[in-house]
Each structure stands twice: as C-alpha cells, then as structure tokens.
PAVOKOL-122687 format. One record per residue: x, y, z of N, C-alpha, C, CB in turn; residue in three letters. Coordinates in steps of 0.02 Angstrom, whole numbers, plus 32768, in hexadecimal, padded with zeros to 4 digits. Each point is the difference from the previous one (the first is absolute). Glycine has a CB too. Layout:
N
XYZXYZXYZXYZALA ...
REM end
This chain:
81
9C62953E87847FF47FE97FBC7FD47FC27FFE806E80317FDFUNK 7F957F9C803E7FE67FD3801D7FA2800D7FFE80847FF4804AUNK 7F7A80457FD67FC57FF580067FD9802D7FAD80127FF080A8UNK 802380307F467FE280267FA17FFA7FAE7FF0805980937FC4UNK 7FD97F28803E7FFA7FCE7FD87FAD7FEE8008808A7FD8800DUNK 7F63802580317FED7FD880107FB7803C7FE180617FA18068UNK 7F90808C7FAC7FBF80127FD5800780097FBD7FDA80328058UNK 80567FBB7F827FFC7FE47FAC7FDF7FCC80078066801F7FCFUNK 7FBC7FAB805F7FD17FC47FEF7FCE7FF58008803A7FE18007UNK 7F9F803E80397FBD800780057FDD801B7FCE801580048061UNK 7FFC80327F907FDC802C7FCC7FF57FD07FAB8046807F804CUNK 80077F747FB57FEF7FC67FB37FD97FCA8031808380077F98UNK 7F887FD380907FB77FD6800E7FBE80037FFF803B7FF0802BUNK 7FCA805C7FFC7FAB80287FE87FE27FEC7FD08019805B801AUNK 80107FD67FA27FFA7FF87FB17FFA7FC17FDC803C80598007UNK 7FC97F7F80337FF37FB37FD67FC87FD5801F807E7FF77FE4UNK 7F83800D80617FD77FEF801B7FCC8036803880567F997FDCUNK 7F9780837FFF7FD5804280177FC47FF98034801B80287F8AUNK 7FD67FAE80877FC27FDA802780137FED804D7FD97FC87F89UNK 807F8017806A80227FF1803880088031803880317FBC7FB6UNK 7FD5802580978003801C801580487FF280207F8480157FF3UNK 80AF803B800180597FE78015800380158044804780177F8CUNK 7F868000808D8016803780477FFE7FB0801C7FBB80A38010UNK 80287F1A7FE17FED7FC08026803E7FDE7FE17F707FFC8010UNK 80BE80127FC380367FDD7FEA80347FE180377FEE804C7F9CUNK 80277F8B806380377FF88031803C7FEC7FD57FB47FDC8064UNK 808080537FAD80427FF17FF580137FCC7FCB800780218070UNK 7FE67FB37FB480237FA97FE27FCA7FD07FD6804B7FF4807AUNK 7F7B802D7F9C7FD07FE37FD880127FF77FA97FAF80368064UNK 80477FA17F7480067FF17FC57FD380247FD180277F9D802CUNK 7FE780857FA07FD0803380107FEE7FF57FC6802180518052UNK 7FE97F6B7F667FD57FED7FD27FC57FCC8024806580157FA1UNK 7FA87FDC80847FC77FC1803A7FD5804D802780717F688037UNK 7F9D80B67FE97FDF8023801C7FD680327FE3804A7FE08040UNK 7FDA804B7F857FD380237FE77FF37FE37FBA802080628049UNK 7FCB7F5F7FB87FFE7FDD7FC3801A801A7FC67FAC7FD8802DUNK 807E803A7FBD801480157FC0802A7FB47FDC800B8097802DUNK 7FDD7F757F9080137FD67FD7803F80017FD77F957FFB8009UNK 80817FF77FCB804080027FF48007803F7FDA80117F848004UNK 7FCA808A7FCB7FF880517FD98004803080287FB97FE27FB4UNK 80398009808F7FF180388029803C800E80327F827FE67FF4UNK 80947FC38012805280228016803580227FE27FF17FB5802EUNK 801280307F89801D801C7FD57FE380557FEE80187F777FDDUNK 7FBC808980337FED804B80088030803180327F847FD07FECUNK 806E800280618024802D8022805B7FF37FEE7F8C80028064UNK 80737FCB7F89804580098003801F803B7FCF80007F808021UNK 7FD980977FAC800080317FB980028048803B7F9F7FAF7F7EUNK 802C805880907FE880458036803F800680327F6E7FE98006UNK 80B07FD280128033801B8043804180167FC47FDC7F988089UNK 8039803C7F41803480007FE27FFF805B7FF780007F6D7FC6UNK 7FD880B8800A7FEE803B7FF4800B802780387FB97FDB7FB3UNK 801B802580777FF8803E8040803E7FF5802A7F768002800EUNK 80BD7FC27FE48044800D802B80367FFD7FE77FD67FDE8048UNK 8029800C7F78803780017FD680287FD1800B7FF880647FF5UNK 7FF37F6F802B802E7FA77FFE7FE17FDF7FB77FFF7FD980A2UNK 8030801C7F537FFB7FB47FC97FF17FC680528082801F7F6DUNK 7F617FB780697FC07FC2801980067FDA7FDD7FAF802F8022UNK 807D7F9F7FC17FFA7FD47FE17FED7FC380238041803B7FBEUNK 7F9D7F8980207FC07FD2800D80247FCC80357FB8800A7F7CUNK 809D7FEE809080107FE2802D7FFB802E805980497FBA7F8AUNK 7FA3808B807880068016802B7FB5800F8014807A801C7FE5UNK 7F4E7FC07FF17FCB800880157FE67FCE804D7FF780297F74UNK 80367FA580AE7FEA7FE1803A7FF6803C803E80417F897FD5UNK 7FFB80A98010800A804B803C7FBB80188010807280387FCAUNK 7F757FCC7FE47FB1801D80177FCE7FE48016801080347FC2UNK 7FF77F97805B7FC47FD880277FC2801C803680637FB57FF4UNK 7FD5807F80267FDC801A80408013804B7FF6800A7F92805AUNK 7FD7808C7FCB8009804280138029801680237FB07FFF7FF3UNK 80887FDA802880358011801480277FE47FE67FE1801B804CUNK 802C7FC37F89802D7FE67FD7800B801E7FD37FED7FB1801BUNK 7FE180647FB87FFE80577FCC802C803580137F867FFA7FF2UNK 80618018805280188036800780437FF480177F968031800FUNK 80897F917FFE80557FFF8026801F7FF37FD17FFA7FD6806AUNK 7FEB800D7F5780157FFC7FCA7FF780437FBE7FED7F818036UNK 7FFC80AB7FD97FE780317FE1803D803E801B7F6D7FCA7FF8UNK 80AD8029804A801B803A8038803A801A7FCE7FE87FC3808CUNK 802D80817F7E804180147FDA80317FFF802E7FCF80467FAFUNK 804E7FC6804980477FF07FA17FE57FD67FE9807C80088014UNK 7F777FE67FA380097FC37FDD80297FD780247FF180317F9CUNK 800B7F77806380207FF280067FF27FB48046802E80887FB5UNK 7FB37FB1806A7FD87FDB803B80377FFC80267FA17FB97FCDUNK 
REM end
C-alpha cells in the first residue's frame, strides 16, 4: 500500500508542479524549497492528497507533508497512522 501512497503523491506533485523533475526527488528533501511551490500550491496538494486518499488533513497536520516521505507515512492506512 505504501508504495499506491506514495504514487498519489507524486502524481498530485506532477499536477502542480509539472516541469519538476520527481524521479531526482529525494525522500526527505522539503519539497515546497525544492520544487518551489508556493503556498496556493501547497494547499493545492494538500486538497489533491486529502481527495485521492480520503484522509481529512487538517492545517495542524500539514508539517507531515514536508517531504515525500512524510506524506506518504502519514498518508499510510488504516487511518490513524
């Protein structure tokens, strides 16, 4: 399951930052500094992950999404983490 999380997030990253390149992503990298996205644009993905996984995301659990592995360990099922 782990790895379905983890190409949601790529894929909503795509869709936001379409130019980027994720195959060069690393894990831990910060990924509004890296793939420059601005705040509309985090709030974008955070809209796209909330949808395509069916977690509620409320704005105190947005530090989880920093990185690309933080999304996705925070994204992992059961609810609940």
């Amino acid at each position: 399951m782990t790895d379905d999380i983890e190409t949601i997030v790529r894929t909503a990253l795509h869709e936001i930052a379409p130019d980027a390149d994720l195959s060069a992503l690393h894990p831990d990298a910060d990924l509004r500094e890296t793939l420059g996205l601005d705040s509309l644009d985090f709030l974008r993905l955070v809209e796209l992950l909330s949808t395509r996984t069916g977690h509620r995301i409320d704005e105190e659990d947005y530090p989880c999404l920093t990185t690309l592995a933080g999304a996705v360990s925070f994204l992992k099922w059961p609810p609940g983490r």
